[in-house]
N, C-alpha and C positions, 0 to 999 in steps of 0.2 A: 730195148726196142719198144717195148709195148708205152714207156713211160712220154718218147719220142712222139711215137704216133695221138699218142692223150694230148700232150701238149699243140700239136699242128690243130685236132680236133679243135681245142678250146680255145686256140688262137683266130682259128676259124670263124668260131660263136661269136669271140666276143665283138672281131671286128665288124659281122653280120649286123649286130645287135648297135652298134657304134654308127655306122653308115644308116641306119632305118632312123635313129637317133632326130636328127635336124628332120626329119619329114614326119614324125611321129612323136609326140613328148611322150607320150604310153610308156614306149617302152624302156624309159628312165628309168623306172620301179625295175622291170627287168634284169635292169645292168647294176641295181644297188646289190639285188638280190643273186645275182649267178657266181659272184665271187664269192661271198660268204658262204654258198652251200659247195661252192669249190673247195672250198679251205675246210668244211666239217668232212665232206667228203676225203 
């Protein structure tokens, strides 16, 4: 249950982070860096 709900969460983010993408190059650093601390996490 809880692993379900983390995954929606993150899917969430990333797609967030993906859509601001084309209007904002910023947050390209962002999206380099939220998977790697997903995977240390």
């Amino acid at each position: 249950m809880r692993v379900v709900v983390f995954e929606i969460l993150f899917a969430e983010l990333l797609h967030e982070r993906i859509t601001q993408l084309p209007h904002d190059p910023a947050p390209d650093v962002g999206i380099d860096e939220h998977p790697v601390g997903c995977g240390v996490a």
